[in-house]
N, C-alpha and C positions, 0 to 999 in steps of 0.2 A: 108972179114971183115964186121962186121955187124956196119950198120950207123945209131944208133936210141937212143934214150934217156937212154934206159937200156940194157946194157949189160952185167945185171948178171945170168946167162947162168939158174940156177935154177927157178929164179924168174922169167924168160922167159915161162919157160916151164909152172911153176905153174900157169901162168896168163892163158895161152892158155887150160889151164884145165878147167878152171871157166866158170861154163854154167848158160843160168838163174836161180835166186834165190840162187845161192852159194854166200855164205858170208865168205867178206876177213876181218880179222881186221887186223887193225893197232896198235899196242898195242906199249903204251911208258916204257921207262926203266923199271919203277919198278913193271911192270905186272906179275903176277903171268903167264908164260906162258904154263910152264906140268900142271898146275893142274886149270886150268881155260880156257883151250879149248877142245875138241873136242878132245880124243886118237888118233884121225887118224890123223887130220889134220896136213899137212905140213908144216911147219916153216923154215920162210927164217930169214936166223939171219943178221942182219944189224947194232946190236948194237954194233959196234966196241968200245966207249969210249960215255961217258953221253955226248949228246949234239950231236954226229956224229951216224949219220944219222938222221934229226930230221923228224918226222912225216909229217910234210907239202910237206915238197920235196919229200917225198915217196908217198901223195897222189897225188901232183902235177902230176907225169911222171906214175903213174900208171891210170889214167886220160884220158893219151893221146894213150890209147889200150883200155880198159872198158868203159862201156858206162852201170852208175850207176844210180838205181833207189832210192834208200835209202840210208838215214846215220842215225845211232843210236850212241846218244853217253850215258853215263852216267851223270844223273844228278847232277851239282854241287851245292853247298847253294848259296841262291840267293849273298850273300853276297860277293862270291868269282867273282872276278875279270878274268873271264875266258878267255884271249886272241887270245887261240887257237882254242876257237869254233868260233868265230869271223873270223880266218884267214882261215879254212874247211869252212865256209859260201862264201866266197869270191873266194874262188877255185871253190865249186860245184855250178852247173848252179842252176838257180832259181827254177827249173822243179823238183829239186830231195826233195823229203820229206825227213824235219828232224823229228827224233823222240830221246824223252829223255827220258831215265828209269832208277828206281833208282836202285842200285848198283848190289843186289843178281840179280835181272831180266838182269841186263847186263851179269851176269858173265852166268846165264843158258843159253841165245841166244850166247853166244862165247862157250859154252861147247856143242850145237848142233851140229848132223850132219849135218845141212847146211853151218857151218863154215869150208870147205875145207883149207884153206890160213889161216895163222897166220905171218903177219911181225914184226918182234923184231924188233923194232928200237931204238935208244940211245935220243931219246925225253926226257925231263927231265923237264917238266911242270906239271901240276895234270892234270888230267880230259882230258888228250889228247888220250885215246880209243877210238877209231871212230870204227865202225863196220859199212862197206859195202855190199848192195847187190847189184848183177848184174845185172841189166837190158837187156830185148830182145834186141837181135845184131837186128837193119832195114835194109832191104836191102832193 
């Protein structure tokens, strides 16, 4: 019986794929996900219902196996009230660079082949696309 935060058998595997500089996004509900990633890339679907699985707890536990150098997210108007970049700030250690780009630049760095992992989740906020890169595993 396996004893660890995630035991969804796919998303297991596909994390253990991820070498440095592959990039996982986390992409919320209403992401474009065929036609705004990478053909190859894998997708672990998590969207069960809006709301279930939300973003944060998907970056939470994927956190605690990755050891992330980057987060890109898309830029919101300054006007907008962004909650969830605030809450991925509070997860990722201080060490990880954020980087903001505006929306077409977001969608061509998720349509690279660097972007291996694609996670649906049922996130249901704006601007909760977070795009991860890996960082060198230290030993």
């Amino acid at each position: 019986m396996i004893k660890t935060d995630i035991i969804h058998p796919d998303l297991l595997q596909a994390l253990a794929q991820c070498g440095h500089k592959a990039n996982i996004l986390i992409a919320d509900a209403n992401y474009s996900f065929l036609t705004n990633t990478f053909p190859k890339a894998r997708i672990i679907w998590l969207n069960f219902t809006p709301g279930m699985i939300g973003s944060v707890i998907i970056l939470e536990k994927i956190l605690g196996y990755i050891n992330m150098e980057k987060a890109t997210l898309m830029a919101s108007p300054a006007e907008f009230n962004n909650t969830i970049e605030r809450e991925y700030r509070g997860i990722l250690s201080k060490e990880i660079e954020f980087e903001y780009v505006e929306r077409n630049t977001f969608y061509s760095l998720a349509k690279s082949s660097d972007t291996i992992l694609v996670i649906a989740s049922g996130e249901t906020r704006r601007f909760a696309n977070i795009l991860l890169t890996v960082a060198p595993t230290l030993i």
